[in-house]
N, C-alpha and C positions, 0 to 999 in steps of 0.2 A: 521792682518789675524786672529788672535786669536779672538781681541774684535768681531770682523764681525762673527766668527761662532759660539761664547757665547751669540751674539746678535739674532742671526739665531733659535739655541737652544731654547732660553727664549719664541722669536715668536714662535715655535711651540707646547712649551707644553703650553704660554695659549692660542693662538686660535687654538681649533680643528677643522681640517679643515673634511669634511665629508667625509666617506670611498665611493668609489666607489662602484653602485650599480651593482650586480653580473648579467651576460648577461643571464636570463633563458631559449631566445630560442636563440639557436646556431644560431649563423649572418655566418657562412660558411655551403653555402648548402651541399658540402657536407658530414658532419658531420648531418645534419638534417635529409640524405638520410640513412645513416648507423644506426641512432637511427630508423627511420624508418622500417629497414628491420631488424633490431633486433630485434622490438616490433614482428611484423608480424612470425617473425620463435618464439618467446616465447609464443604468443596466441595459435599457433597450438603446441607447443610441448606441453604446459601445459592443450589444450585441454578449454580454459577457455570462459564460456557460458555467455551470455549475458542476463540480467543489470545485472553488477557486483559494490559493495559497495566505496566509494569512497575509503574508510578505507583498500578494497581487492587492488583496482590500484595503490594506492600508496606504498604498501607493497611490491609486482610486480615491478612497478618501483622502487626504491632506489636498490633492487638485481641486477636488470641488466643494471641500469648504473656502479653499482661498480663492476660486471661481466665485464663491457667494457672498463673501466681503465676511464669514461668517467665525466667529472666536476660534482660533487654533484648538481651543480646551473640549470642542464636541467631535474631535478627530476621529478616538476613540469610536463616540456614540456612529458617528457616521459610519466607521467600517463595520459594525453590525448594519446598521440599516441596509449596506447594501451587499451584504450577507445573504439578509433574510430576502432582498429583491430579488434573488439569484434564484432563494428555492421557490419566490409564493406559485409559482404558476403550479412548480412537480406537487408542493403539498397540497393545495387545493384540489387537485386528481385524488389525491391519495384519501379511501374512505375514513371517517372519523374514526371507526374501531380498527382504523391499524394505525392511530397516532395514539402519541402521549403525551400528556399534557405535568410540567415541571412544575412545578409554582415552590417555592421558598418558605421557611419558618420564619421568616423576620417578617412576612405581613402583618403576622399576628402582635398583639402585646403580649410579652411574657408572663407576667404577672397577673395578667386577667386572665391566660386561656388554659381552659381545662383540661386539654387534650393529653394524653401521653404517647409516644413514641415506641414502633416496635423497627424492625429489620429494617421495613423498608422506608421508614419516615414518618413524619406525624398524622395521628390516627386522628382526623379534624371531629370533632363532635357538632360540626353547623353550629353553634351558637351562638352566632349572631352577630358576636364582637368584633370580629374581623372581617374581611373581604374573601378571607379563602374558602369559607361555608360555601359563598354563593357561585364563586367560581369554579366549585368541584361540584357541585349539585348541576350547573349547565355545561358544564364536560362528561359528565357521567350522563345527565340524560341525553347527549348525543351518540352514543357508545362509546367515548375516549377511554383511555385507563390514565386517571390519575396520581400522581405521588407528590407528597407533598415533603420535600427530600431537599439536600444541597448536593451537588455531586454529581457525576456520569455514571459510576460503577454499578448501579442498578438498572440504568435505563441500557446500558451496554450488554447488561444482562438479555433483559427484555429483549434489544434488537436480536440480539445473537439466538438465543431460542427462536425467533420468528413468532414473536407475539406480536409485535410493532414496526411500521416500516418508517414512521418519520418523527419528530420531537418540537413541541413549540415549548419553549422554556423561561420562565421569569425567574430573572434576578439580577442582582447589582454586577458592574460592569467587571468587576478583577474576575470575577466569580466565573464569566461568561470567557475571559479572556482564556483562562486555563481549563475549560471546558471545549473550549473551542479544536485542540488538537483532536480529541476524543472525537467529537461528528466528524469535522473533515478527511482526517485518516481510515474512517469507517462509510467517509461518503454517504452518511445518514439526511436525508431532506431534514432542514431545519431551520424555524424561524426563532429572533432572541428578543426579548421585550427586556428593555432594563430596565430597571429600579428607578425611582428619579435619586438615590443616592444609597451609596456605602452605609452598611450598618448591620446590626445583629437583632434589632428591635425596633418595631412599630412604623417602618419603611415605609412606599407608596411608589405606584406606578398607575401608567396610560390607562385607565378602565376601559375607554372606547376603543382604544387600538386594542387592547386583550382579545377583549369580546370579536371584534374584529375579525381574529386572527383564527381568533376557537372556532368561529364559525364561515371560514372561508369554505367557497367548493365550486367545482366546475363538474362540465360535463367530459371531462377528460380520460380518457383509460389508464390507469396503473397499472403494468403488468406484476408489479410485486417485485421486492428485492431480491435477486436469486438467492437461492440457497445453498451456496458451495459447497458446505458439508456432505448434504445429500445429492448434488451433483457429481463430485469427484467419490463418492459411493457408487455411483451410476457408472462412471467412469474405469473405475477399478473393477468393477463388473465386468468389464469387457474384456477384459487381460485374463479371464479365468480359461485355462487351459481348453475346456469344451466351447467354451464361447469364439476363443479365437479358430478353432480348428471348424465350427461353423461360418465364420466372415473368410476367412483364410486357403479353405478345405484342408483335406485330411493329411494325416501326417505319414504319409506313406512311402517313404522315406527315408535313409538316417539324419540327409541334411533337414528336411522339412521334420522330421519331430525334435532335433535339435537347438533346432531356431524358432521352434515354438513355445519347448520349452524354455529357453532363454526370454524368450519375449513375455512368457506369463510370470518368471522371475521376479522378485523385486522389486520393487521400482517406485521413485514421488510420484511418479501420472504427472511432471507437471505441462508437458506439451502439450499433451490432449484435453489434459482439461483449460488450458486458456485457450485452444481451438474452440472448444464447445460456448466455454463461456460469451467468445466474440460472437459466434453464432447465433445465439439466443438473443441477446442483448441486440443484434441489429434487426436480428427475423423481428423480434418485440412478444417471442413467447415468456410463458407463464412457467414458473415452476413445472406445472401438470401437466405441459404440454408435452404430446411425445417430439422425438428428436429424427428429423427424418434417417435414413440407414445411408446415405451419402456422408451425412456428416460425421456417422460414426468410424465409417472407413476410412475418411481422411484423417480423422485423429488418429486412432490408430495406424495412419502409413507415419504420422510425425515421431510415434513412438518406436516405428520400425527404423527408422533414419537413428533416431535417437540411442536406441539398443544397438547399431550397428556402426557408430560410433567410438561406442565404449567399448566393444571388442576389440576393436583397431586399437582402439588407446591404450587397451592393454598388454597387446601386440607391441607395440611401437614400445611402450616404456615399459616393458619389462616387468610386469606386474604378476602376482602370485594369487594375488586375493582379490572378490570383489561380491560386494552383499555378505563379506563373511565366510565365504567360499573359497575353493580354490577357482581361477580362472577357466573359462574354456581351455586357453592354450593350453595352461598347465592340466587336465582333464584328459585333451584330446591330442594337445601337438597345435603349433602354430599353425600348419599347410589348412588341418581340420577348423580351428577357430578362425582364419581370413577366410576361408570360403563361405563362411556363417554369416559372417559381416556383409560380403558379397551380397549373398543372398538376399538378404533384410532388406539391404539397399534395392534391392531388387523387387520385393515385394511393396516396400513403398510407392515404388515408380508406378506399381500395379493396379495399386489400389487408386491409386490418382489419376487411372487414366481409365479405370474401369468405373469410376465412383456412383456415373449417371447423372454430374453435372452437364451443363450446355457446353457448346465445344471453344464459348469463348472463355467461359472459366475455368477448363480443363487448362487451356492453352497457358493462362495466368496463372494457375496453381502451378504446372510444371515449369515454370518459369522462375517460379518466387521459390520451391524447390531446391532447385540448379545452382541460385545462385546460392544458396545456403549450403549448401554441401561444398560448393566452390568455395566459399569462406573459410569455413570450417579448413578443409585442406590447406588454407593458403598458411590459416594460424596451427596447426599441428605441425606444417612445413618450417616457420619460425622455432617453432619449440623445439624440434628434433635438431637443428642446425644451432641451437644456444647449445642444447644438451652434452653437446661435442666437444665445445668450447668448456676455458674455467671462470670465464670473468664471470662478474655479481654481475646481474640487469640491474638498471636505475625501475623506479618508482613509473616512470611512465613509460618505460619498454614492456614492462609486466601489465599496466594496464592497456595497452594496445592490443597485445597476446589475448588478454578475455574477453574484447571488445571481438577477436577472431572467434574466437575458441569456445566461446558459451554464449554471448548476446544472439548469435544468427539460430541457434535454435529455437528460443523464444521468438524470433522473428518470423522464422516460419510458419511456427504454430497457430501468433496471433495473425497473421497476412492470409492462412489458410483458412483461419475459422471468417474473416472479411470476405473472402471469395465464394464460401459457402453459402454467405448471404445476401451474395452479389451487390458485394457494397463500392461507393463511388470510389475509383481509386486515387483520391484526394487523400484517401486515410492514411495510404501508404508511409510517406513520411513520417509524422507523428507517430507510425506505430514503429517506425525504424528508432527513432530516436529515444523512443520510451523504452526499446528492448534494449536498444545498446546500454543504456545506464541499468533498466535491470541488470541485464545478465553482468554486467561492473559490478555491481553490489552484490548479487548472488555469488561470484564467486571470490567477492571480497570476503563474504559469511562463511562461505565454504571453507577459504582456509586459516581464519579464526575457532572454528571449528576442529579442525582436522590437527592444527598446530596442541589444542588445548585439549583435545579429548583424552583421557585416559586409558583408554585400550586403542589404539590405529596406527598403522604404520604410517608416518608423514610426509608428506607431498614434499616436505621439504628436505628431509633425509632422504628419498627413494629421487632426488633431483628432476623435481619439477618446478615450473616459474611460481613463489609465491612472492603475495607483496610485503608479506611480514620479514621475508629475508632481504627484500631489495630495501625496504624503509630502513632495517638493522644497518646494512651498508651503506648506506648514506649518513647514516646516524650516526656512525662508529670511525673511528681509527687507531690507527698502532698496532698493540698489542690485541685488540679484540675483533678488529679488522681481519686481522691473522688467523684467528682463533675460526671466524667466521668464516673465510675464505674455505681452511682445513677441512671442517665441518662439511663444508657443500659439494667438495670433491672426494670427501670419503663414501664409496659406494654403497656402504652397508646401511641399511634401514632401521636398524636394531632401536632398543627400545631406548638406551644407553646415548645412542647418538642422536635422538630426537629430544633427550634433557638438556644437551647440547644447547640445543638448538633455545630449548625452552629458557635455560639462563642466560643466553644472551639477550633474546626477547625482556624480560623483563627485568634486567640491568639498566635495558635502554628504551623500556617503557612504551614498546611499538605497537604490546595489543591496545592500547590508548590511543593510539596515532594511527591505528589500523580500521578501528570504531569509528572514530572523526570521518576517515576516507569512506568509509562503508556509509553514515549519515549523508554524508553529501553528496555520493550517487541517489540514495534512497531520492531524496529529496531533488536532483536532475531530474528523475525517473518521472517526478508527480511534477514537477514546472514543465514537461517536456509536453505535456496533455492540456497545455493552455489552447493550442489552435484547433481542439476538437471543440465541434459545434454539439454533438450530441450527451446532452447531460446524462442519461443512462450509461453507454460506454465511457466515458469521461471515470462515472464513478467508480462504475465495476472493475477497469484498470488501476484505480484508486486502491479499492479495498486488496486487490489483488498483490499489489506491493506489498500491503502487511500480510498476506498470505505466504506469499513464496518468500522474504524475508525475516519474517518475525516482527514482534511489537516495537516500536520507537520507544526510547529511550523514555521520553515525556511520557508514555501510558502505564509504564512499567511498576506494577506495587511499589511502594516501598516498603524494608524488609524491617 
């Protein structure tokens, strides 16, 4: 008896036998029901607005399953459940034919099911055998669009055309976890049923929560997900030479046809179109709806500010080119390009006080204005006073500079399309806070950009503050330090001194370290939108970050 349990002993300490894997969704439903109505009574006590950060649900979760005496292992389950608590009221607005409905091929059994596979996922033949026949027969006779798919990159499709405005999705939890970037950076309404477990074949989930779900609805209004594309169309409309010389009048003139030409010039639109967008979003219009002609003036005064600006700027630092072009100065002569600037600034002020707003948000708009141009100044004041100087700036001199220098435009624009819609000035804050980390980011991109493009003379050769040279200098010493210093004090912008520039960079690995910094405003930007109560605007500044930035790293193909 002895040898047998020393022999038993010896077997187990060398083969280790593998620990059982922990059950993350509760296999008793009802356990999955009481997490359920837990989630539901915590969204509404804690009042919490939608898209919320994956980093905010799971924080959420872990409290109130240890609130519930309840296994750590449904942590996971839990930060969907109050996910989906966040969206059910927006998707139950939202009509069946502008949802879709996900469902997964692992319902099925492999080996019994008939079905074959085209583009968009499995083509179900109803036969019987599985659960998915029944649940795409009563999504489709609701009006959904079904697909019976694993994956975001089609239904991303779908949102992006404007076939679909919201996603209820089944599948197992890893599946949903790496899905998860994809709705929330897209701000898409959406609820997730998990699988009761991991697998590739003949899986199971909630039937009555499905059904449930499929068949939620209220009597709620959904205005529709804007449509940025053809909004910022709409937007770009207005910059057309005749159209401004309509809103503007005539160019009669040399300064007024020259600064109208400048103003239909080139350009992202992106002031005016995040004025428009806050607009819409708080008025609560519609795609179709028209845009009153107030609002279109103000956008365009932020573009006037904006365009007047960039002549200064190019004024002030010495610039040859811009959009590809030669500069006004260099065009007209500096005397002729500052008074242009003048001007702009001037017609700004004009339209904001002609607009045919009330005179309490006349008074507010030129307020919120003032002090943006005031910022603006204070940070081109910094730059021209380094410009003189030879020291390197540190890493967080440079980001102060664009916290001046680029966040207060975006601030204006969004604070101005708020007052358009005479919104509570509680927004204020949050939308200071959300621009300041845009516009970080934005011209974090900028000169990751500018530094790596193959045709452009570089911000950092023509000595301007970038953070790829301050990150270099921090990074560097000795001899490359040297190297770097020479570089930044040598005047010439030439294409030869901006390789310079480029082997240092990536000796010392900073377009790496420059990314990192760029993510992590991204992501200030989107945590900075917790204290908005309005899930509409919440989202739309949401999606708006992967606009004026570009796609996150997580969404990005792989090549």
């Amino acid at each position: 008896m002895v040898e047998t349990s020393l022999h038993v002993a010896s077997v187990s300490s060398a083969v280790r036998l593998p620990k059982p894997v922990p059950q993350r969704v509760p296999a008793d439903k009802s356990v999955r029901d009481i997490l359920r109505a837990a989630a539901r009574e915590h969204v509404a006590r804690e009042q919490l607005v939608p898209p919320l950060t994956l980093e905010e649900l799971r924080g959420h979760a872990r409290n109130l399953v240890r609130a519930l005496g309840q296994d750590p292992a449904f942590d996971d389950f839990t930060t969907v459940l109050l996910g989906n608590e966040t969206w059910r009221e927006t998707l139950a607005g939202i009509p069946f034919d502008r949802r879709v409905l996900l469902l997964p091929q692992c319902l099925r059994t492999r080996r019994e099911c008939p079905a074959e596979m085209d583009e968009f996922g499995l083509l179900c033949e109803q036969c019987g055998r599985c659960q998915i026949g029944d649940f795409q027969a009563e999504a489709l006779a609701l009006g959904y669009v079904v697909l019976v798919a694993e994956g975001t990159t089609v239904v991303t499709r779908l949102l992006e055309q404007g076939h679909v405005d919201a996603v209820i999705g089944v599948s197992c939890l890893h599946v949903l976890e790496r899905a998860f970037p994809h709705t929330a950076n897209h701000a898409i309404p959406s609820i997730a049923i998990p699988l009761f477990r991991d697998g590739c074949d003949a899986t199971g989930v909630d039937v009555d929560w499905l059904r449930e779900t499929v068949q939620s609805k209220s009597g709620a209004q959904w205005p529709g997900r804007l449509d940025l594309d053809a909004l910022r169309g709409e937007v770009n409309g207005w910059f057309a030479l005749e159209a401004l010389q309509h809103i503007l009048g005539g160019a009669g003139t040399f300064t007024e046809e020259k600064a109208l030409a400048w103003l239909a010039q080139a350009g992202k639109r992106w002031r005016p179109l995040l004025a428009v967008c806050v607009y819409k979003t708080l008025a609560g219009l519609a795609d179709n709806d028209p845009l009153p002609d107030f609002v279109r003036r103000i956008a365009i005064a932020t573009e006037c500010f904006h365009k007047a600006s960039l002549l200064h700027d190019d004024i002030e630092d010495g610039d040859d080119f811009r959009y590809g072009e030669p500069t006004l100065a260099r065009q007209h002569g500096i005397p002729i390009a500052l008074n242009l600037g003048d001007y702009l600034i001037g017609e700004g002020y004009r339209l904001l006080a002609e607009c045919g707003i009330s005179a309490r948000q006349q008074a507010r708009a030129l307020k919120i204005a003032a002090e943006g141009h005031r910022t603006l100044c204070l940070g081109q004041g910094a730059e021209l006073r380094w410009a003189r100087e030879s020291s390197l700036l540190t890493t967080a001199q440079v980001l102060e500079l664009f916290r001046h220098k680029t966040a207060p435009a975006f601030e204006v624009a969004l604070r101005l399309g708020a007052v358009c819609a005479d919104a509570d000035e509680t927004l204020e804050q949050p939308l200071h806070c959300f621009s300041e980390s845009l516009g970080v980011a934005y011209q974090i991109k900028d000169d990751l950009e500018d530094a790596f493009a193959a045709h452009s003379p570089s911000d950092t050769a023509a000595r301007r503050p970038s953070i790829l040279v301050a990150i270099a200098g921090e990074q560097s010493g000795g001899a490359v330090l040297a190297r770097l210093e020479t570089a930044l004090n040598t005047a010439s912008p030439a294409e030869g001194q901006k390789e310079v520039f480029r082997d240092i960079f990536l000796a010392l690995r900073v377009e790496e370290k420059a990314r990192l910094l760029l993510e992590h405003y991204r992501n200030e930007a989107i945590r900075s939108l917790s204290p908005l109560h309005n899930a509409h605007l919440k989202g739309l500044l949401q999606r708006l970050v992967g606009r004026v930035l570009g796609t996150p790293p997580q969404e990005r193909p792989k090549s």
